[in-house]
Backbone bond lengths (Angstrom), bond angles and torsions (degrees), N, CA, C in turn:
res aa  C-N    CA-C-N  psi(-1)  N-CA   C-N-CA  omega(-1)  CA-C   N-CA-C  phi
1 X - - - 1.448 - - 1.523 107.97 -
2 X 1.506 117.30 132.21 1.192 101.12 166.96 1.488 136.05 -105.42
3 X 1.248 119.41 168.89 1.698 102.71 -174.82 1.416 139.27 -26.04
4 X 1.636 72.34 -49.68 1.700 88.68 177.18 1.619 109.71 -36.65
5 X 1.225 105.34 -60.09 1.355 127.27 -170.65 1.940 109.85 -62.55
6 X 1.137 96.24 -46.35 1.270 101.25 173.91 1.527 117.47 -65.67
7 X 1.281 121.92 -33.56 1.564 126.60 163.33 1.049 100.09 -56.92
8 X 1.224 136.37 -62.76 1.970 132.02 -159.20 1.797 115.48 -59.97
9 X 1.637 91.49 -29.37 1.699 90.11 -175.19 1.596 98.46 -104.31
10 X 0.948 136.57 -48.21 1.443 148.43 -173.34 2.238 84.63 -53.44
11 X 0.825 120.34 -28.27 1.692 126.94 172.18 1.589 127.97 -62.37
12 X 1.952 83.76 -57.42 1.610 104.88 165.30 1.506 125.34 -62.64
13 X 1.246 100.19 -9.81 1.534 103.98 -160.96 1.803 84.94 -107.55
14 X 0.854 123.38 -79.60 1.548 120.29 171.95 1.248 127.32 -5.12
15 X 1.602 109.49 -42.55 1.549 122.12 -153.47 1.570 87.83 -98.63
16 X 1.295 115.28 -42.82 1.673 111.61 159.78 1.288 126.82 -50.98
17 X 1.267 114.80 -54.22 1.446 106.98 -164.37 2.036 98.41 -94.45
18 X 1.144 136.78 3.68 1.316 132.24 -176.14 1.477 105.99 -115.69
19 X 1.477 124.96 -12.28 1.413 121.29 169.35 1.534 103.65 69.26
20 X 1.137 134.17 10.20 1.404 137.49 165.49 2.169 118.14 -105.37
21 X 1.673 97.13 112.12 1.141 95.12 172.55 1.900 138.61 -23.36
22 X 1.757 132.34 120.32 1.151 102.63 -179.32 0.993 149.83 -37.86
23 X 1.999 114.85 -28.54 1.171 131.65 -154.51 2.078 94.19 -86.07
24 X 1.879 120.86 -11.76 1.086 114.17 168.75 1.195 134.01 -107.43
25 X 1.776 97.00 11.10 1.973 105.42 174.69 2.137 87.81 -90.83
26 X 1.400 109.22 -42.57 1.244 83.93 -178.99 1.731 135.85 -81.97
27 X 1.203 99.92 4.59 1.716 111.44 166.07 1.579 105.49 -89.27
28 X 1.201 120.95 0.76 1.630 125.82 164.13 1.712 89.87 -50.40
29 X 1.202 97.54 -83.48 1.795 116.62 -178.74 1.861 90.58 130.52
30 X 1.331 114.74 8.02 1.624 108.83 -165.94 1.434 100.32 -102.92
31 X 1.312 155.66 2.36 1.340 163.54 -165.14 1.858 94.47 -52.98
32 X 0.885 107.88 -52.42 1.655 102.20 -164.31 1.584 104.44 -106.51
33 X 1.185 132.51 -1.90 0.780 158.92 153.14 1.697 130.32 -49.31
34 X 1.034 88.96 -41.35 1.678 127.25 -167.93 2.085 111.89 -108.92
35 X 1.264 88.63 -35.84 1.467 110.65 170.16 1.654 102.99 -58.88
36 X 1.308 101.65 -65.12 1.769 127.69 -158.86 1.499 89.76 -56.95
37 X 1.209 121.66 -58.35 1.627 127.66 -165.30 1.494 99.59 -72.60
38 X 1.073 128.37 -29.11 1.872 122.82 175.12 1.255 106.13 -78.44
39 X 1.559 137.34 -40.09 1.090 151.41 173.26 1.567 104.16 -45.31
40 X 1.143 107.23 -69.53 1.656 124.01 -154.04 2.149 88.45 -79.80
41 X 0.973 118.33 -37.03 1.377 119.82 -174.26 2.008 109.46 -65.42
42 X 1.324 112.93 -41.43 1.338 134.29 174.64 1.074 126.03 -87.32
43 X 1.299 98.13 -49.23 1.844 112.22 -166.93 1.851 101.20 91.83
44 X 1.701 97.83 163.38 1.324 96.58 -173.02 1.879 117.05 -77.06
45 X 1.124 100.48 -23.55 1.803 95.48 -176.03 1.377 95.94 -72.90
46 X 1.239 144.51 -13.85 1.755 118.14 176.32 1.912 109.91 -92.20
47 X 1.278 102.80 -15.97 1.456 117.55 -168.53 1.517 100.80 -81.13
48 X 1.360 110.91 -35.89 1.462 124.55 -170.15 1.790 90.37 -80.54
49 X 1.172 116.07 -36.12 2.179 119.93 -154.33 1.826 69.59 -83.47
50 X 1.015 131.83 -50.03 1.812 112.26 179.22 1.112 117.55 -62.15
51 X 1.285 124.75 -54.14 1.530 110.82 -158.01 1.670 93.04 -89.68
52 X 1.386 121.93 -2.29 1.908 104.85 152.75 1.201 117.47 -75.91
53 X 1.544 136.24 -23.25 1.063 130.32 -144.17 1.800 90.14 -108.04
54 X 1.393 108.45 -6.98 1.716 113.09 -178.96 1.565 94.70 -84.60
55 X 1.163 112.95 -42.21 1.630 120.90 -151.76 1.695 94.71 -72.26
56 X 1.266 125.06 -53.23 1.108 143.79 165.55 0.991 113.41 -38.65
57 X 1.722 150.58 -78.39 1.168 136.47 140.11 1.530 130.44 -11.22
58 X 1.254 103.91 -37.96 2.148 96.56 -179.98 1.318 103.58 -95.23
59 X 1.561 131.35 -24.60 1.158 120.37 164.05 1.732 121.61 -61.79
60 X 1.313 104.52 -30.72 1.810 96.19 -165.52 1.531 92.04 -106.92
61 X 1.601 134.64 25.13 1.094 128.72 172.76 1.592 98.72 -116.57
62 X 1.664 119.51 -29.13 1.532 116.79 179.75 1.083 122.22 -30.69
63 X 1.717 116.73 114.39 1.319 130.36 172.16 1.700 103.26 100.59
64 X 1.168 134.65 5.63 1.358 126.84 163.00 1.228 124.22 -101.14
65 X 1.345 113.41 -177.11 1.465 102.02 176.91 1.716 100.73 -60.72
66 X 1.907 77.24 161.79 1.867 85.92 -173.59 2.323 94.72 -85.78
67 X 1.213 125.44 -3.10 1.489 134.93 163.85 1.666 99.48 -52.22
68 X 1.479 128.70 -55.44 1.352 135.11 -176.94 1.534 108.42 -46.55
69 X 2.006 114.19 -61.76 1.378 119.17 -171.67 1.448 114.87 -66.17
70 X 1.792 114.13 -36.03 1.158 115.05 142.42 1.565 155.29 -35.73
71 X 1.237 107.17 -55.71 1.279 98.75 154.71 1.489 125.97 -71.25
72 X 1.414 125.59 -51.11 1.527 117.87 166.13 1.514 122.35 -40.75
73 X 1.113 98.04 -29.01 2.013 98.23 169.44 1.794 124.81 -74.69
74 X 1.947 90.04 -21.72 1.967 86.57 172.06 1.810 92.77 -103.89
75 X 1.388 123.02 32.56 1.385 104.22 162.59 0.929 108.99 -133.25
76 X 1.429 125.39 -10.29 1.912 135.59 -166.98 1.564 97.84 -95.53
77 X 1.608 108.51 -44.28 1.503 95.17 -144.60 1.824 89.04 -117.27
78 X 1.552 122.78 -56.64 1.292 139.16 -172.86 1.495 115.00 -62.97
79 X 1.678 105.91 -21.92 1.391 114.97 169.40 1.456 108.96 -101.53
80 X 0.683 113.86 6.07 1.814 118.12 174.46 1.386 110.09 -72.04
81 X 1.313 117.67 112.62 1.435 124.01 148.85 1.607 104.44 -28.08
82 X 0.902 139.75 -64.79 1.572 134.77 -155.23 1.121 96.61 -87.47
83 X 1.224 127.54 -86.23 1.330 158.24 -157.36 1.754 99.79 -54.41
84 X 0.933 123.93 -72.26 2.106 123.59 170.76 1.433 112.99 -6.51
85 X 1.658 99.58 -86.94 1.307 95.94 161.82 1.564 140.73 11.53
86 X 1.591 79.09 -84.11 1.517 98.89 -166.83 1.267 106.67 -97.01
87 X 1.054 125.28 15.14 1.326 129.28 163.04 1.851 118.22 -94.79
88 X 1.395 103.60 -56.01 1.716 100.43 141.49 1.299 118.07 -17.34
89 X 1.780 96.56 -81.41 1.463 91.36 -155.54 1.714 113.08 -53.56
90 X 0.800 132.26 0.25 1.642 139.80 -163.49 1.724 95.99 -82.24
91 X 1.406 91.84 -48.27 1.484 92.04 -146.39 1.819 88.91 -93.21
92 X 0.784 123.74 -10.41 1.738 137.39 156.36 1.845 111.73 -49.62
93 X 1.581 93.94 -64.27 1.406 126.65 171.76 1.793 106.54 -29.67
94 X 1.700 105.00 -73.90 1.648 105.57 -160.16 2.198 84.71 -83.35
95 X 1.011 124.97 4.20 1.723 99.72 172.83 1.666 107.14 -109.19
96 X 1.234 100.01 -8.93 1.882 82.50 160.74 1.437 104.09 -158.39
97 X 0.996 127.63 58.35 1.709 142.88 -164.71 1.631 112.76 -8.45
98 X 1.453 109.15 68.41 1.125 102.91 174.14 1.519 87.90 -151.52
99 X 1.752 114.34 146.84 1.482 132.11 -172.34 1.444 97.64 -105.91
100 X 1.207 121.55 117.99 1.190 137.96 -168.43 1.539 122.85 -83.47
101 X 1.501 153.49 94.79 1.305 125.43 -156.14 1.736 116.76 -65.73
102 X 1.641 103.05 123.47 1.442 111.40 -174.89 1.823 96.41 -53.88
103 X 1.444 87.69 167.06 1.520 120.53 -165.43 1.709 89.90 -57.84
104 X 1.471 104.82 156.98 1.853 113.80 175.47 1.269 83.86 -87.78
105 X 1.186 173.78 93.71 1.149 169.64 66.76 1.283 125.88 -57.71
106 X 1.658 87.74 -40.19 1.891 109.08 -165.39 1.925 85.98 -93.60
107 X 1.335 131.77 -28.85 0.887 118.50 -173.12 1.836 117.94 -88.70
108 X 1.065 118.71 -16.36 1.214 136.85 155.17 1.442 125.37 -59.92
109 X 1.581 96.57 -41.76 2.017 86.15 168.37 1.476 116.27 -101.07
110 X 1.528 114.57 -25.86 1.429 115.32 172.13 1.527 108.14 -75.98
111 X 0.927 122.91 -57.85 1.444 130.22 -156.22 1.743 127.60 143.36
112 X 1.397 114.98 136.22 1.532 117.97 171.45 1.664 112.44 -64.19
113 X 1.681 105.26 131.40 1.364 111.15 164.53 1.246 126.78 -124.38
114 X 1.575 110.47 112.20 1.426 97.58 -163.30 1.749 121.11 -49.01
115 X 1.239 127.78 -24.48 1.685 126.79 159.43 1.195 132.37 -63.00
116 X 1.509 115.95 -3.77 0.986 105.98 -159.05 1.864 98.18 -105.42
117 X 0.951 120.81 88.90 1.523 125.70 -165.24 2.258 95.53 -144.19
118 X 1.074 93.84 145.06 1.723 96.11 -178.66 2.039 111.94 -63.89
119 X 1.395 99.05 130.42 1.510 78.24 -160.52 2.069 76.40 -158.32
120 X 1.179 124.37 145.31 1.745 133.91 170.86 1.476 82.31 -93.50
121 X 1.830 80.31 132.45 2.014 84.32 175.82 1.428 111.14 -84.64
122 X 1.151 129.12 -18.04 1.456 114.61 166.82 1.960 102.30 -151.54
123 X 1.208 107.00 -172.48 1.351 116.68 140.63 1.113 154.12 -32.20
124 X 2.207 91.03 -58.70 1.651 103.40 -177.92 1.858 90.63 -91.12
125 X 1.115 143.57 -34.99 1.355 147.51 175.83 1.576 88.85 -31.17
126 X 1.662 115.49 -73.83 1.810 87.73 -179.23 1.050 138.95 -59.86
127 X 1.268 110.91 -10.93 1.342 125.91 175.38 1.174 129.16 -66.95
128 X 1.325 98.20 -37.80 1.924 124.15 163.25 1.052 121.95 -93.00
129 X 1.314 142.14 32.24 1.217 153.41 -174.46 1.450 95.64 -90.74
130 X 1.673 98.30 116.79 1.546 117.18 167.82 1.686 116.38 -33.87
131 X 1.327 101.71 -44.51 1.525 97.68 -168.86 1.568 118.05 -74.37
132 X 1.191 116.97 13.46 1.519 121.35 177.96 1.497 89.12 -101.89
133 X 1.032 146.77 -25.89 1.380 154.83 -155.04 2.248 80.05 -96.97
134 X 1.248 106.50 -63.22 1.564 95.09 -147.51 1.734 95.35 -73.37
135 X 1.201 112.53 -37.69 1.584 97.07 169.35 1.717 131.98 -71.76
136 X 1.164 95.86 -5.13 1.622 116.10 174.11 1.791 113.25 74.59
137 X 1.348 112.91 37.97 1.152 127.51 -176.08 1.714 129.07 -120.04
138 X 1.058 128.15 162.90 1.521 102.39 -176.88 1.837 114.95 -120.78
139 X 1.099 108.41 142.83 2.074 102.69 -164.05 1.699 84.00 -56.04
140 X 1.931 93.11 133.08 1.243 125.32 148.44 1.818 115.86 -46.93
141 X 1.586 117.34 113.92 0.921 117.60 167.87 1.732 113.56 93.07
142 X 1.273 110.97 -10.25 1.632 103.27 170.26 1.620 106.15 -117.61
143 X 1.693 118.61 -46.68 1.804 93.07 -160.85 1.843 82.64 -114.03
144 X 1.127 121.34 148.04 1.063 143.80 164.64 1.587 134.53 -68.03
145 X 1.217 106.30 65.23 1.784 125.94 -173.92 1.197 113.58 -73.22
146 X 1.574 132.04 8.48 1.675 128.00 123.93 1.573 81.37 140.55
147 X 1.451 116.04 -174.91 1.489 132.75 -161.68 1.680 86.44 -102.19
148 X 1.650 95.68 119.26 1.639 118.92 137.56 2.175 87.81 98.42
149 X 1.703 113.03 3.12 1.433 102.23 162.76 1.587 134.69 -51.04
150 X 1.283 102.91 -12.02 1.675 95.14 172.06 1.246 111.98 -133.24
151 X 1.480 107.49 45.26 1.611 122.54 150.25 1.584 101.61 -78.68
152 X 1.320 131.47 -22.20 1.361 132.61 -167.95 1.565 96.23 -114.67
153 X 1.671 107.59 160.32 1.399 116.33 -176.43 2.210 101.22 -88.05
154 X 0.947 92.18 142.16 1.959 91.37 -177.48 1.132 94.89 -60.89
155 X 1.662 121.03 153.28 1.416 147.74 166.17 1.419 100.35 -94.05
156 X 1.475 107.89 116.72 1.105 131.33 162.47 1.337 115.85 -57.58
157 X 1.437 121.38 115.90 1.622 117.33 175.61 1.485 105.86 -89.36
158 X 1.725 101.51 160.41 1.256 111.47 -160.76 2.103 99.69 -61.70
159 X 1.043 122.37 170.04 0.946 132.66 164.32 1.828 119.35 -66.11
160 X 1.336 119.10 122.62 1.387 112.35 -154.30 1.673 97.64 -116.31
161 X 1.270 114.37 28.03 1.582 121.86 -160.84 1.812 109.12 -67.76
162 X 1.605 119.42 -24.26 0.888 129.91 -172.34 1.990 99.32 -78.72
163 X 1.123 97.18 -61.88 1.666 98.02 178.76 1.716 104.04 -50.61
164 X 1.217 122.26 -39.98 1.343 117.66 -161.24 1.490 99.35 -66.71
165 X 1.471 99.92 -43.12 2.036 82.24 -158.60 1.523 97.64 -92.79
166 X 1.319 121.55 23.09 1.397 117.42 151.06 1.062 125.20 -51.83
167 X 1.487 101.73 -49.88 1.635 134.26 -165.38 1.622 97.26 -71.22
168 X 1.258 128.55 -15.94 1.671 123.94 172.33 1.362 106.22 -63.14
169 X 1.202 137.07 -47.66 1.420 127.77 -179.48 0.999 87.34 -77.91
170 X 1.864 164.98 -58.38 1.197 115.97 -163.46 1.925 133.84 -56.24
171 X 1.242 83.60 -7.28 1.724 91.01 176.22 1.508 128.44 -139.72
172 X 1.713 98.56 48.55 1.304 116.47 -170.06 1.229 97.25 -85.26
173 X 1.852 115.44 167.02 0.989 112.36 173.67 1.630 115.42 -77.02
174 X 1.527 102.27 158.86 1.914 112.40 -162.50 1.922 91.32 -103.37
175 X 1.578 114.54 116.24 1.159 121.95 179.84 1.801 104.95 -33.07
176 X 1.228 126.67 -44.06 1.485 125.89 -165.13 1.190 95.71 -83.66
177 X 1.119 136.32 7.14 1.803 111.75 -165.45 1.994 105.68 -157.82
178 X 1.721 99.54 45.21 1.159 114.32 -173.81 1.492 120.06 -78.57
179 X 1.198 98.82 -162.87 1.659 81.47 178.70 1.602 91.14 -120.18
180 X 1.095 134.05 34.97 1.350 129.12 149.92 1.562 123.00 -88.66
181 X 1.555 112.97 -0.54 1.775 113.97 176.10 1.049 120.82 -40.46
């Protein structure tokens, strides 16, 4: 599979499991970024056994309630011995940009990776951390949200979960261009 490809679904899967519209995982600026560090943390055959086992689920759920793709996602992927994990850590990943080292448990039956150790993938990653977005606040010490803003407590914005997983069919996987080629 190539990146390319791996950006588009490694996207779909994000925008699902983080409840944040596509058009605001990619104004992160961390999309490939975030890829590279799941990649290098796993390796590609468990990254690939996720984002099949996502694709798989939205295909044999298309056209039902979105409760169906939902639940098959906390029993396929979030209940997975393997797959949970690292599915967490993802969604850990885009709300405070740091890759967390999975459980010694998970590394004992899957396997040791030398990347996979707790580490902030960059600078701007904290900077882009979803959760300044979901509490409606801006990271202390990097972007500049004006003189005397955290004399006041942040306003929580409403929850936007309905718009977000709209945005899953805009970047579902396309029957011809799966990741089973």
């Amino acid at each position: 599979m190539s990146t390319k490809d791996h950006s588009h679904h490694f996207l779909a899967f994000s925008t699902e499991v983080s409840a944040f519209a596509t058009f605001e995982l990619w104004a992160t600026g961390q999309v490939e970024a975030y890829l590279a560090t799941v990649t290098a943390a796993v390796g590609d055959e468990i990254l690939n056994e996720l984002l099949f086992t996502y694709e798989k689920i939205c295909l044999e759920t298309e056209g039902q309630p979105s409760s169906k793709r939902k639940a098959r996602l906390r029993r396929e992927v979030f209940g997975s011995e393997k797959l949970g994990p690292v599915a967490r850590n993802i969604i850990k990943l885009w709300y405070v940009g740091t890759w967390y080292e999975l459980p010694t448990a998970w590394f004992e039956a899957f396997g040791v990776r030398s990347k996979d150790v707790t580490f902030v993938v960059s600078p701007a990653a904290y900077a882009e951390g979803l959760m300044w977005k979901a509490i409606g606040a801006h990271p202390a010490g990097a972007k500049a949200p004006g003189y005397g803003s955290w004399a006041s407590p942040p306003r929580i914005p409403a929850f936007a979960g309905g718009h977000a997983n709209a945005q899953v069919k805009e970047v579902q996987v396309n029957r011809n261009e799966g990741l089973a080629k």
